[in-house]
C-alpha positions as CSV (number, residue, x, y, z in Angstrom):
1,X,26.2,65.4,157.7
2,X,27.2,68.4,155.5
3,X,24.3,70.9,155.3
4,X,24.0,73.9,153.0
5,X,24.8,76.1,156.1
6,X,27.5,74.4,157.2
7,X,28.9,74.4,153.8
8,X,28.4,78.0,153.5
9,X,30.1,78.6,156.5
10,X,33.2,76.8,155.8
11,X,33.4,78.7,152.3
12,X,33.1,81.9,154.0
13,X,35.9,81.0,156.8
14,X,37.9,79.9,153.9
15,X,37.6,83.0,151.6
16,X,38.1,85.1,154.8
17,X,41.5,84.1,156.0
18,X,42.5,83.7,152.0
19,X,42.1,87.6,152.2
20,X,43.9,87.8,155.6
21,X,46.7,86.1,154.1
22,X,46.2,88.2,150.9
23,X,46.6,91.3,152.6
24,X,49.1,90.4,154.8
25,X,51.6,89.5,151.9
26,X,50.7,93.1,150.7
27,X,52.2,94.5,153.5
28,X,55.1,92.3,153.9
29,X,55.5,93.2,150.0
30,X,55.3,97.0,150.6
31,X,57.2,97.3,153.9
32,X,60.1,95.3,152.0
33,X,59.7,97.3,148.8
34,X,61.8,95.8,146.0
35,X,62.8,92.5,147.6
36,X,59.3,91.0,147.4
37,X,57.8,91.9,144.2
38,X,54.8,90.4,142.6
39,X,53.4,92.0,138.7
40,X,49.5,92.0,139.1
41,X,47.3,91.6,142.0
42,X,45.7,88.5,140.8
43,X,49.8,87.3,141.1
44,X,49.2,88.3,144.9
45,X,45.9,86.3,145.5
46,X,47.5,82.9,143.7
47,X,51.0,83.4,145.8
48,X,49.3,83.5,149.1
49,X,46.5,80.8,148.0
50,X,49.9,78.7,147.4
51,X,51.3,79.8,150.7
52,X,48.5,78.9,152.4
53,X,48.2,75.5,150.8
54,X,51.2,74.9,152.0
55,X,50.9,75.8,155.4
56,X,48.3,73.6,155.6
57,X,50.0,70.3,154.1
58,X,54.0,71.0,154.0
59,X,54.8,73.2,157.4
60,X,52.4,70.0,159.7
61,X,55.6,67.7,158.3
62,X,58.4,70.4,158.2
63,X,57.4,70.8,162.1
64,X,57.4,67.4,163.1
65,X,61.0,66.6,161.3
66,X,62.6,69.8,163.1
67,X,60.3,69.1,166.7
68,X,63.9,69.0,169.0
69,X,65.3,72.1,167.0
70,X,61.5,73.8,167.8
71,X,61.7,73.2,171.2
72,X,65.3,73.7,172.0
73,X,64.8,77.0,170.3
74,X,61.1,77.6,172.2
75,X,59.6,77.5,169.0
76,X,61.4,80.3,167.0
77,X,62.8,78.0,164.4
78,X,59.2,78.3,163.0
79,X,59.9,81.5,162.2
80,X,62.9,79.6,159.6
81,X,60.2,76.8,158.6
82,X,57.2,80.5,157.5
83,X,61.0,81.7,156.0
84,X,61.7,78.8,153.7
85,X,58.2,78.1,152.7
86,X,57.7,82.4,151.4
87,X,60.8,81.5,149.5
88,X,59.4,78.7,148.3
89,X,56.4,80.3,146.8
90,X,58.7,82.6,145.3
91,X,60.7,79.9,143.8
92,X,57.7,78.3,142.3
93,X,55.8,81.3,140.7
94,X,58.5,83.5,139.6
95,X,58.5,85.5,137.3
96,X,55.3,86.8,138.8
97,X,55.8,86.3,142.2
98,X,59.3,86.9,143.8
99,X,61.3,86.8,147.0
100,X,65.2,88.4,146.7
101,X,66.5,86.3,149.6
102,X,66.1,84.2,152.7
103,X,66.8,86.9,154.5
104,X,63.3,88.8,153.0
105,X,61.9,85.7,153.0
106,X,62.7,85.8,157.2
107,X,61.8,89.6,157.7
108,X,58.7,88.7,155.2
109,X,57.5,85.4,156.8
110,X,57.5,87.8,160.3
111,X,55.4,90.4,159.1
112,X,53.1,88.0,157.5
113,X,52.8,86.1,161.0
114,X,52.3,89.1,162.5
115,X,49.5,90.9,160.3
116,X,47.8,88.0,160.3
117,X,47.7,87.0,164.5
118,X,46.4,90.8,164.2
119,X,43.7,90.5,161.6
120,X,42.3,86.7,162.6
121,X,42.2,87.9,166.1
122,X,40.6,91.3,165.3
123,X,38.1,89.1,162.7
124,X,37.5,85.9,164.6
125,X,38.7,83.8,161.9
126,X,42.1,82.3,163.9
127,X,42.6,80.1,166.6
128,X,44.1,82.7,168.6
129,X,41.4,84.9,170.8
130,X,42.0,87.9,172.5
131,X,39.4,88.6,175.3
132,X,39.4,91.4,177.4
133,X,37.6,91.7,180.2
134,X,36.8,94.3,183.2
135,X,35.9,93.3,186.7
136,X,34.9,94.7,189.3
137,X,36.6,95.6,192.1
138,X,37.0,93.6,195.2
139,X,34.5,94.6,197.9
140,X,35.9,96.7,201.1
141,X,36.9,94.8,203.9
142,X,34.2,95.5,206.7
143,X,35.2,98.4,209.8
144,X,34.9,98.2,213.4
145,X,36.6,95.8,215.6
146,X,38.2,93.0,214.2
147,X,36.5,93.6,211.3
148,X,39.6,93.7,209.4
149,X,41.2,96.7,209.2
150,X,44.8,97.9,209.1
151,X,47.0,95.9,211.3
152,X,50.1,97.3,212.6
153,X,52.7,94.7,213.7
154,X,55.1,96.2,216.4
């Protein structure tokens, strides 16, 4: 049963990774200055809400056609599937949105993978989950005889 809360919840997990993605096609666009351009910033919010839309529908099917090329290649070929689906985007909304190549859609589609792992893990908002944890040391082992000190094998 949906509830107000749970509703809520789901709109602010929603808007929240939107943004990720938002920013993270910022940086892709300025660390690749000139090869992905985009006019306004509302250009940028409606290019990643479309990227995002697809990831969700288009890449699940794109990754199950290419599943022996993915594995043979331990799952860098996903990197090609990210590629083709920025240039996609940039196919579809251009003039306002723009990718140069597939190459900067390959360099793009890794800095956008990589921004975002780093903001949704820093936020909470991915699947991925960094822990880190500190434990304590082990206890010493006990003195005396034969309680486990150094042996020396001769």
């Amino acid at each position: 049963m949906l509830t107000v809360n749970t509703v809520s919840a789901d709109l602010k997990k929603f808007i929240q990774s939107w943004l990720i993605n938002t920013l993270a096609v910022l940086v892709a666009a300025y660390v690749l200055h000139g090869k992905i351009n985009y006019g306004k910033p509302l250009d940028l919010f409606v290019a990643s809400l479309l990227l995002g839309i697809l990831n969700a529908v288009l890449r699940p099917l794109l990754l199950l056609l290419t599943l022996p090329v993915v594995f043979l290649t331990l799952g860098l070929f996903t990197l090609v599937i990210n590629a083709g689906l920025l240039y996609l985007v940039g196919y579809l909304l251009r003039p306002q949105f723009s990718v140069d190549s597939f190459s900067t859609a390959f360099w793009g589609a890794l800095i956008i993978s990589l921004v975002s792992l780093v903001l949704n893990s820093l936020t909470g908002t991915g699947k991925a989950r960094v822990r880190i944890e500190r434990r304590r040391p082990p206890p010493p082992p006990p003195a005396g005889p034969g309680g486990g000190g150094p042996v020396i094998d001769v």
